[in-house]
C-alpha positions in Angstrom: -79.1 -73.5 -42.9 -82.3 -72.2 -41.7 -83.7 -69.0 -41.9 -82.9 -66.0 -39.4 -86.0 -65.3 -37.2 -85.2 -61.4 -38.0 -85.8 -59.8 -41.3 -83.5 -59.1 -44.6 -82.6 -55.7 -42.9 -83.2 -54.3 -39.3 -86.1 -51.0 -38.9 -83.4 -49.1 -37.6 -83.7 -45.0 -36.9 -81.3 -43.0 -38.6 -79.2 -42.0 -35.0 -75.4 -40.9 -34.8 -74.5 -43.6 -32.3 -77.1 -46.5 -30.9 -74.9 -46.7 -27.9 -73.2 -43.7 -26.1 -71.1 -43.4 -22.8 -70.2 -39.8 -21.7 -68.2 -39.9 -18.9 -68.9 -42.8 -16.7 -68.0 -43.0 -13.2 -68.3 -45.6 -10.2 -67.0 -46.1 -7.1 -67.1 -49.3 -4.7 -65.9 -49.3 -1.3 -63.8 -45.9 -1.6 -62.0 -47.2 -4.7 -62.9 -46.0 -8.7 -63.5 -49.1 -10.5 -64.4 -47.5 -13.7 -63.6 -43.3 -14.6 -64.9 -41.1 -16.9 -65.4 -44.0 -19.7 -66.9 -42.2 -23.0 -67.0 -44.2 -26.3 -69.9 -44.9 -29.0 -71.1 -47.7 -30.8 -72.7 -47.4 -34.3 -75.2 -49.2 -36.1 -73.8 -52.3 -38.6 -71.2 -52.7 -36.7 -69.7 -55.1 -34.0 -67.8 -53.1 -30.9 -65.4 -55.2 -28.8 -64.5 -54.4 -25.3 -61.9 -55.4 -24.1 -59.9 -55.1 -21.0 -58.2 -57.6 -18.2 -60.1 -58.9 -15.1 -61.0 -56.1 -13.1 -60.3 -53.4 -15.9 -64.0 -52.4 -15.0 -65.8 -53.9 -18.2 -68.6 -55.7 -16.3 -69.5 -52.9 -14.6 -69.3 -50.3 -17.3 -71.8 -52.8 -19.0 -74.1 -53.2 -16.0 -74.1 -49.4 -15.8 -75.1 -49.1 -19.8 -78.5 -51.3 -19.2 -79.3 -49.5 -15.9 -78.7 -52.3 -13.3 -76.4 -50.0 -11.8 -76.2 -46.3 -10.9 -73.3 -44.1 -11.8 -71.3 -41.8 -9.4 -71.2 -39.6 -13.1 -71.8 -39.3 -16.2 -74.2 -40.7 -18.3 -75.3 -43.6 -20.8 -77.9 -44.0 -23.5 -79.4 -46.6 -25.9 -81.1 -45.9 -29.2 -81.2 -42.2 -27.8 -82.5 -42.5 -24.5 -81.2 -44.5 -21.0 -81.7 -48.3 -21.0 -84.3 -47.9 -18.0 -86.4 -45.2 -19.7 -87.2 -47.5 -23.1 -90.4 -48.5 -23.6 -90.4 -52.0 -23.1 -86.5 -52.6 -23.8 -86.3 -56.0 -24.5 -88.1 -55.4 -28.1 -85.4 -53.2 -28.7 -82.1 -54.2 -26.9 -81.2 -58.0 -26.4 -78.8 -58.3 -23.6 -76.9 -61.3 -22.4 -74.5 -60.2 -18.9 -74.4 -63.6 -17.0 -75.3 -66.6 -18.7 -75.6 -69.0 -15.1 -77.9 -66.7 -13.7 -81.2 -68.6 -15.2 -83.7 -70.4 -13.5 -82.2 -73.6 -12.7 -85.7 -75.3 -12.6 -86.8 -74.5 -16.0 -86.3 -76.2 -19.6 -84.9 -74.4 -21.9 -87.5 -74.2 -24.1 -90.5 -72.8 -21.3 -87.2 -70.5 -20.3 -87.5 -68.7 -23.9 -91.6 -68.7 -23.7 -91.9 -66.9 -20.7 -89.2 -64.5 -21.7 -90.9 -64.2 -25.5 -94.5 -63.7 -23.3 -93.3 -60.9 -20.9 -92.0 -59.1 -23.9 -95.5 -59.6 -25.8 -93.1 -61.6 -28.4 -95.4 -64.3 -30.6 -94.4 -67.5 -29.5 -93.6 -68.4 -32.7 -90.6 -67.1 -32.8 -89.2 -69.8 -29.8 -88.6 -72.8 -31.9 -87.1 -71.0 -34.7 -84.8 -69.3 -32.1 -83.9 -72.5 -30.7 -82.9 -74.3 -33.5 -80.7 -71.2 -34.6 -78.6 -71.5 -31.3 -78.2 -75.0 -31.8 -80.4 -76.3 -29.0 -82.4 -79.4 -30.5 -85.7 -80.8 -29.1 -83.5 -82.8 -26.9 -81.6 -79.8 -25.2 -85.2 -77.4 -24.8 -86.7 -80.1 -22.8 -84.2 -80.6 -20.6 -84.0 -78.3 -17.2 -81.4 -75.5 -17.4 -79.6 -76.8 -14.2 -78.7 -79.7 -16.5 -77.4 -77.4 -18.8 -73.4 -77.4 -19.7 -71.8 -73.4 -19.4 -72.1 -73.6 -23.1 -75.5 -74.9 -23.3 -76.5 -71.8 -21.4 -74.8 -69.1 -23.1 -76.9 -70.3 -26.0 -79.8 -69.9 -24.5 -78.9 -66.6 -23.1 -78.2 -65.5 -26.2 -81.7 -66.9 -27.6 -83.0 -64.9 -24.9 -81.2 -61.8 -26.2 -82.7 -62.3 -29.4 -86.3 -62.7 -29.1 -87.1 -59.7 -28.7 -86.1 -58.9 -32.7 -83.4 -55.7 -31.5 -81.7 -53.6 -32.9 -78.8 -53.4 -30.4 -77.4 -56.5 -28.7 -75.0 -56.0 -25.4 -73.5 -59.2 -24.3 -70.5 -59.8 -21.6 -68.3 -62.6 -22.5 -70.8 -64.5 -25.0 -68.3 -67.1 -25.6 -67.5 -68.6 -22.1 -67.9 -72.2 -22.1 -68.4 -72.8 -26.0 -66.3 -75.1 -27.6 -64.5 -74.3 -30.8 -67.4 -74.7 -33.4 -69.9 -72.6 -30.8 -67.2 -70.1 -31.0 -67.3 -70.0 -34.4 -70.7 -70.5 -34.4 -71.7 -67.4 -32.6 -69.0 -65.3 -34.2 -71.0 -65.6 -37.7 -74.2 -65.3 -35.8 -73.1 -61.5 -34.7 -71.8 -60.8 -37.9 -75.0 -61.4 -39.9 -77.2 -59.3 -36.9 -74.1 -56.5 -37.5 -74.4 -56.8 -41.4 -78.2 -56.5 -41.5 -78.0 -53.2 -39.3 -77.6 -54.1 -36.1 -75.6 -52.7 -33.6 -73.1 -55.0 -31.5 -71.3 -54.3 -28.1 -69.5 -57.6 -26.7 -67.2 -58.1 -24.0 -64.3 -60.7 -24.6 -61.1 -62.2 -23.3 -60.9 -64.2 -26.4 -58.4 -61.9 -28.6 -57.9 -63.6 -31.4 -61.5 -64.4 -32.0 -63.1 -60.6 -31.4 -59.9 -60.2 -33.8 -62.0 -61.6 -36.5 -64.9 -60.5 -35.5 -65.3 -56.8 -34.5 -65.5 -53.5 -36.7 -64.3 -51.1 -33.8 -62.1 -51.7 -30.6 -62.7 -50.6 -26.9 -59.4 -51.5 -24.9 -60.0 -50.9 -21.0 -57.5 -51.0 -18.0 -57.4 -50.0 -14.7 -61.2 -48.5 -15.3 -60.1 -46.3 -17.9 -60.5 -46.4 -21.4 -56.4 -46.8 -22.9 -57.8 -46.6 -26.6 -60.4 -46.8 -28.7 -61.1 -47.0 -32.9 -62.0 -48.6 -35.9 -59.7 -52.3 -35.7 -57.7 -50.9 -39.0 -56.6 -48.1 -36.7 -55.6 -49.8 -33.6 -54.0 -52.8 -35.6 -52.2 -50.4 -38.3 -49.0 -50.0 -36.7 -45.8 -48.5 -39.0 -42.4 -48.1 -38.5 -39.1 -50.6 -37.6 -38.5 -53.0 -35.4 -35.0 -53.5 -33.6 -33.4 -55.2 -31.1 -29.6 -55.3 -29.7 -28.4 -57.4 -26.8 -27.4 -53.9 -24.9 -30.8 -52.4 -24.7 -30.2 -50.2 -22.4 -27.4 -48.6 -24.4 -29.6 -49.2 -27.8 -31.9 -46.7 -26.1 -29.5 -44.1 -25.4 -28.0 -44.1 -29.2 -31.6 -44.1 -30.5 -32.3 -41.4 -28.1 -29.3 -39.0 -29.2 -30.8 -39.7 -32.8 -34.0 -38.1 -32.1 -35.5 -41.4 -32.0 -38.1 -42.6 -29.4 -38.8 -46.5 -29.0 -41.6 -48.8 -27.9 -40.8 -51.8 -26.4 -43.0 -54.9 -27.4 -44.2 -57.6 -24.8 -41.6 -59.8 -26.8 -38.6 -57.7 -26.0 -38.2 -56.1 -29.1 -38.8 -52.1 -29.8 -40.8 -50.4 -32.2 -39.1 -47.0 -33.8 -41.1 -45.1 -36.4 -38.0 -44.6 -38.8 -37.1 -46.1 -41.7 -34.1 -48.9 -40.7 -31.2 -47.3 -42.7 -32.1 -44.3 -39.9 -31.9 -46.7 -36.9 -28.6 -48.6 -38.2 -27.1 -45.2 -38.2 -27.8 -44.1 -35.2 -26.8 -47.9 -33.6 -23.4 -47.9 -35.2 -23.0 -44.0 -33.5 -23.4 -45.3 -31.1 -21.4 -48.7 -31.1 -24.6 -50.1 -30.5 -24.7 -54.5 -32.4 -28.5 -55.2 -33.6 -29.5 -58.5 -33.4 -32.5 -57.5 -35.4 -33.6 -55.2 -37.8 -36.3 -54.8 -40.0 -39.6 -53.3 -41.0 -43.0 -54.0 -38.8 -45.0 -56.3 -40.1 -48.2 -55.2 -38.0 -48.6 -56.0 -34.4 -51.9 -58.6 -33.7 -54.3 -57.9 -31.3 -53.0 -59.3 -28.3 -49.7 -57.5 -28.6 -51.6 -54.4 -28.9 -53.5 -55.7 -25.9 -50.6 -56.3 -23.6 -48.6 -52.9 -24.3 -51.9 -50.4 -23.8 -52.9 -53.1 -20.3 -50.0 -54.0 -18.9 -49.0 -50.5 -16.8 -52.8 -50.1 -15.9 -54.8 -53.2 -14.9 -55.3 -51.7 -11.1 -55.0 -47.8 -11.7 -56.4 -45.3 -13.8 -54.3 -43.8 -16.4 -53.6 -40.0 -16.1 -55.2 -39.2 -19.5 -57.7 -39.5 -22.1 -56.9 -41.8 -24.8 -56.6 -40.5 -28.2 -57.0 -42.3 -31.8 -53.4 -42.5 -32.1 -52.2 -46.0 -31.0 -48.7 -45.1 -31.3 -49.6 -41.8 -28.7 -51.6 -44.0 -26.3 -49.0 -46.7 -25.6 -46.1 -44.4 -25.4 
C-alpha cells in the first residue's frame, strides 16, 4: 500500500466541535428549504448526513463552506466561518460536485494548479494521485474524458491537498463502483482515525452504515435526529404483528401500550412480549408474530424518521431519543 501523503497524526487544535451549525435557515422562492438546522461534528470522527432528495442536505452544505448565505443562523469551521479562514483550503478539503471541473484539463495539471493556488508543494500531486487510484494513464488524460467515478477521485484528491483537518464532501461515492466504494470508505476512516474530522453526505445507507461514528438524518429541511450510530441504531423492545392491526392497536392501547409501526408492516412496543400477549388475548387480538427486536438497520431507521417529512418541516426539534423522534 503506499504511504498516506498526511502525517501519523493530524496538528489539530484542541476545539469542542470542528464543525458547528446553530440554527440554519434558507429560503428559495418563498419556500424554506432548510430550517433552523443545528448539529456538531467532532474531531476523529466521521458524521453522515443523511436525508432524501430535496431534504435540504446540499444546501445546508453549500451554506457551511460559504457559497451560500443564510436567511439565519449561523455556521463555523475550526472556530470561525468557512469564508473568514485564512487560506481554507490548507485547512478544510471540500468536495460538493464532482462534474463541475474544468473539462479541458488532465487530471494531473487539475491537481497542480489546485496544489499552486493553495501554496501546496507540488510534491504532494503524484503521491495524491496514486492514493486515489488514478495511474499515469488516467492524470494524463483530460477530465472531460473522465468516467463519474474517475472524477470523484480526483475531487477528492483535490480535497486532500491541502493536508486538512476537516473534510466536507456531498455524496463522495456517486459513480464509484463497488471496490471505489470500498476504497474511499477506508480512505475516510484512516483521515477520521488520525484526527480528522469528517462530514459526508450519502444516499448509500448501508455503506455510511459501516462507515460513520455519528448520524445526521434530515427531512423536509429539518433535522428528524441526530447521535452517535450506537444511539440511533440501538433500538429495544418487541416486535408484533396480527392480521387485525387496527384492532391490535386498540388492545395495545387499553394496555397502556404505544406502538411503532415499521416500514415492513410490523410494530415496535417497548414491553417485554409476555406484556403484549396479554394485552392481545384481552383483547381477542391473534399475533402472527411475536418476539424480541433484534435491532433495526439503518435504512429502516431511515424510512420511519423520512417518510412523513421529505417536503415539510417537522413541528419540532429532534431530540437524542430515537424512540421520541419517530413517534
Amino acid at each position: 500500500m503506499a504511504p498516506r501523503p498526511w502525517p501519523r497524526r493530524l496538528a489539530i487544535p484542541i476545539l469542542d466541535a470542528m464543525i458547528e451549525l446553530e440554527g440554519l435557515t434558507k429560503r428559495l422562492g418563498g419556500r424554506t428549504v432548510v430550517e433552523d438546522v443545528s448539529f456538531r461534528c467532532e474531531p476523529g470522527a466521521v458524521t453522515g448526513f443523511l436525508g432524501p432528495n430535496g431534504a435540504g442536505k446540499t444546501t445546508t452544505l453549500r451554506m457551511l463552506v460559504g457559497l451560500s448565505r443564510p436567511d439565519a443562523g449561523h455556521a463555523t469551521v475550526l472556530g470561525r466561518p468557512y469564508a473568514e479562514l485564512p487560506n481554507p483550503g490548507r485547512r478544510v478539503g471540500v468536495l460538493l460536485d464532482a462534474a463541475a471541473q474544468h473539462g479541458g484539463r488532465r487530471g494531473r495539471e487539475a491537481l497542480a494548479i489546485s496544489a499552486q493556488t493553495m501554496g501546496v508543494d507540488p510534491s504532494r500531486v503524484d503521491p495524491l494521485l496514486t492514493l486515489v487510484g488514478l495511474d499515469r494513464s488516467a492524470a494524463r488524460k483530460r477530465v472531460r474524458q473522465y468516467s463519474l467515478g474517475m472524477r470523484q477521485r480526483l475531487g477528492i484528491a483535490q480535497a486532500l491537498v491541502g493536508d486538512p483537518q476537516v473534510l466536507i464532501l456531498d455524496e463522495p461515492a456517486n459513480g464509484l463502483d463497488p471496490e471505489g466504494i470500498r476504497w474511499m470508505r477506508e480512505l475516510l476512516r484512516d483521515f477520521a482515525d488520525r484526527g480528522g474530522t469528517v462530514l459526508l453526505s450519502s444516499h448509500l445507507l448501508a455503506e455510511v452504515e459501516l462507515l460513520v461514528d455519528h448520524l445526521v438524518i434530515i427531512a423536509g429541511g429539518r433535522v428528524r435526529a441526530a447521535g452517535t450510530r450506537q444511539e440511533l441504531l440501538a433500538r429495544s423492545g418487541t416486535v408484533v404483528r396480527a392480521a387485525d392491526e387496527v384492532a391490535l392497536v386498540a388492545a395495545l392501547g387499553d394496555a397502556g401500550l404505544d406502538a411503532r409501526r415499521t416500514p415492513d408492516g410490523d410494530f415496535v412496543v417497548d414491553a417485554a412480549p409476555e406484556e403484549i400477549g396479554r394485552a392481545a388475548l384481552d383483547g381477542g387480538v391473534v399475533l402472527t408474530r411475536l418476539g424480541e427486536s433484534q435491532g433495526a438497520g439503518l435504512e429502516q431507521v431511515f424510512l420511519e424518521l423520512t417518510r412523513d417529512g421529505a417536503t415539510a418541516p417537522a413541528a419540532s426539534r429532534p431530540t437524542g431519543d430515537l424512540a421520541e423522534a419517530i413517534r
